[in-house]
C-alpha positions in Angstrom: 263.4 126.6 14.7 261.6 128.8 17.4 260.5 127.6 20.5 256.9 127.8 20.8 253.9 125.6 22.7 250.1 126.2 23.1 248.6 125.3 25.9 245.1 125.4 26.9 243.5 125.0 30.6 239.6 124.7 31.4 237.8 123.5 34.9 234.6 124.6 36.0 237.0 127.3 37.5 239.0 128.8 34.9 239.5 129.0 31.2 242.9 129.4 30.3 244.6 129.7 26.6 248.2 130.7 26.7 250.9 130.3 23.8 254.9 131.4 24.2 257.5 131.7 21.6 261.1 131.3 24.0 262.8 133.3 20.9 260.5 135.7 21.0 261.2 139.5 20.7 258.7 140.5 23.7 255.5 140.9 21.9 252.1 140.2 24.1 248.7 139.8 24.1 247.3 139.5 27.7 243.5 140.0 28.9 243.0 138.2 31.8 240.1 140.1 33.1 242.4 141.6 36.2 244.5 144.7 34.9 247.3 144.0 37.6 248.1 140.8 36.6 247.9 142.1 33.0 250.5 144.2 33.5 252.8 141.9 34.7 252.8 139.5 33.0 253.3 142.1 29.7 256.3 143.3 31.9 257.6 139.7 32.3 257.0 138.9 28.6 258.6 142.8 27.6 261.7 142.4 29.4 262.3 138.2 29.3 262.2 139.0 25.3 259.2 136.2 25.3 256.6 136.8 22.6 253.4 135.9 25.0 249.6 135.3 24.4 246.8 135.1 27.1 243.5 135.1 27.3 241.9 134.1 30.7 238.4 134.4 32.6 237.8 132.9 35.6 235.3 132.9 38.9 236.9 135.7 40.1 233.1 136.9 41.5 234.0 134.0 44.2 237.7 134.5 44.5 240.9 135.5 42.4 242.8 132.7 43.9 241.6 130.2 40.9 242.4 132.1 38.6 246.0 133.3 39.3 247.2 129.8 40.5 245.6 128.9 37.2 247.7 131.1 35.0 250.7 130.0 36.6 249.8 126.4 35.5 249.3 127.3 32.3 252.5 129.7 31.9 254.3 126.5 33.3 252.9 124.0 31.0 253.4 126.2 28.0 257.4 126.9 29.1 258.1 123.1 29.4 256.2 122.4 26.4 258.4 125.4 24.4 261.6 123.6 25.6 261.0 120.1 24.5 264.0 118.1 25.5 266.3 121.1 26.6 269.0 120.1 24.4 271.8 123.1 23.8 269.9 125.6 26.5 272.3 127.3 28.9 269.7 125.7 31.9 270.5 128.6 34.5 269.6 132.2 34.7 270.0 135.4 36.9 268.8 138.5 37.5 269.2 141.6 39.7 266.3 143.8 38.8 266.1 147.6 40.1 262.7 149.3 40.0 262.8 152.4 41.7 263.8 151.8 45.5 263.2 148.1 45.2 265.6 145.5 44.3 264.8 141.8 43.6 266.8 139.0 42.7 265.8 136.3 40.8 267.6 132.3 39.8 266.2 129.4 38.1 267.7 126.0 36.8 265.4 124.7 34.2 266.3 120.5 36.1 263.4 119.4 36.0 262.9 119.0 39.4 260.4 122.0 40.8 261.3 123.6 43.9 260.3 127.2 44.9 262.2 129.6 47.3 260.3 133.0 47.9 261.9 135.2 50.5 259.5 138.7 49.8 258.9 140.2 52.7 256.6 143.1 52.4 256.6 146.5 54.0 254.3 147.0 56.9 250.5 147.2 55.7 251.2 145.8 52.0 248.8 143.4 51.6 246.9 144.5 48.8 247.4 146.1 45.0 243.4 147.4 44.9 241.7 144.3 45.0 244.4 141.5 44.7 245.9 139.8 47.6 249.5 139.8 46.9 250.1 136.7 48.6 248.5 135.2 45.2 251.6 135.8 43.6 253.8 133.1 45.8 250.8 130.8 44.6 251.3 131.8 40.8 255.5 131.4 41.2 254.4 127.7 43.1 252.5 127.1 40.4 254.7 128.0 37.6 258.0 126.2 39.1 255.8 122.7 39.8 254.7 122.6 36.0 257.2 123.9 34.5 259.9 121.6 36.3 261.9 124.8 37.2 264.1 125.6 40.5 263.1 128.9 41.1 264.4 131.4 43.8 262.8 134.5 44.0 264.4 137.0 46.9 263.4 140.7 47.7 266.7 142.5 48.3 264.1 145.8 49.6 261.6 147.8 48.6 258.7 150.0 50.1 255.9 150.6 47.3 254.0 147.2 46.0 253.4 147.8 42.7 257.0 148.4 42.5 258.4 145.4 44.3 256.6 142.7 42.2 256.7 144.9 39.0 261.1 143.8 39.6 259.9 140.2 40.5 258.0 139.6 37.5 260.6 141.3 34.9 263.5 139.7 37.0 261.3 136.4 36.0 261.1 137.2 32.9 264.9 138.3 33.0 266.0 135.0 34.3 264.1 132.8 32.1 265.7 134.5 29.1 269.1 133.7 30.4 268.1 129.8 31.4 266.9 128.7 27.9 268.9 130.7 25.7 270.8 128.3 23.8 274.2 128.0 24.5 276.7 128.1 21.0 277.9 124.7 20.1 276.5 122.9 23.0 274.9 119.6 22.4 272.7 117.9 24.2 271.7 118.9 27.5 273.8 120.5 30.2 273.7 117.9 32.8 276.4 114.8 33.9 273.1 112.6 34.1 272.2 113.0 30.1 269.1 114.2 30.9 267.1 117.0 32.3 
């Protein structure tokens, strides 16, 4: 039975509808009004082998900080809701991913217990991909690990061009995730000592 879950998000902020199939073959569906973050996410969805929808607006006259933290709610939400109780996943996941000169290095453990590590330290000057403050994307990761219940390390081996950097974050992500809920053959239940994740 595929792992799906629906999730919809709306504050006077943001509207949010999201939906992810965790057997997926890496079909997507994103519009969320800021081509960038598009693109990612299509990437993540592309490369995790996640079948992804999104549609998003947002106040993003005032600010694109609600609306990115936003999405990573959402994404979150819809990842815990796709693995119900966990039972038979694999739980951790890896990834080095190369994008041109840039290398990043992505782990998660799907615990349940949301911690984020984000070592990306950016070349000299590299604030900004056109109009988005990069540093939205720590917020978005943040975001992401705290709802989904995910462990989540994200580390920048190197790298000198942006778009390149994050575009091997957000596949790594998408990488990773693959790896940590894939089931695992003939496990049962889930892969913890406690009984419960």
């Amino acid at each position: 039975m595929p792992r799906r879950a629906k999730v919809e998000r709306k504050t006077k902020e943001t509207n949010i509808r999201a939906s992810i199939n965790l057997d997926g073959k890496g079909s997507y569906k994103v519009n969320t009004s800021l081509p960038f973050v598009d693109h990612m996410l299509s990437l993540m969805s592309k490369h995790g082998h996640l079948d992804l929808t999104v549609e998003a607006k947002g106040d993003i006259d005032v600010d694109y900080h609600h609306l990115v933290e936003d999405l990573g709610i959402v994404l979150g939400s819809a990842i815990k809701g796709a693995l119900g109780g966990k039972e038979g996943i694999r739980r951790y996941g890896e990834s080095f991913t190369p994008m041109d000169e840039s290398l990043a290095q992505v782990a998660i453990d799907l615990s349940g217990r949301p911690f984020l590590v984000y070592n990306v330290k950016l070349p000299r000057g590299g604030r900004r991909i056109k109009d988005i403050d990069v540093s939205l994307f720590e917020d978005f990761f943040r975001s992401v690990s705290n709802t989904a219940g995910m462990n989540l390390h994200i580390n920048l081996s190197y790298g000198r061009d942006l778009h390149h950097i994050f575009e091997a974050i957000f596949k790594g992500f998408g990488r990773a995730l693959q790896h940590a809920a894939a089931l695992h053959p003939g496990r049962k239940g889930v892969p913890s000592t406690k009984g419960v994740l």
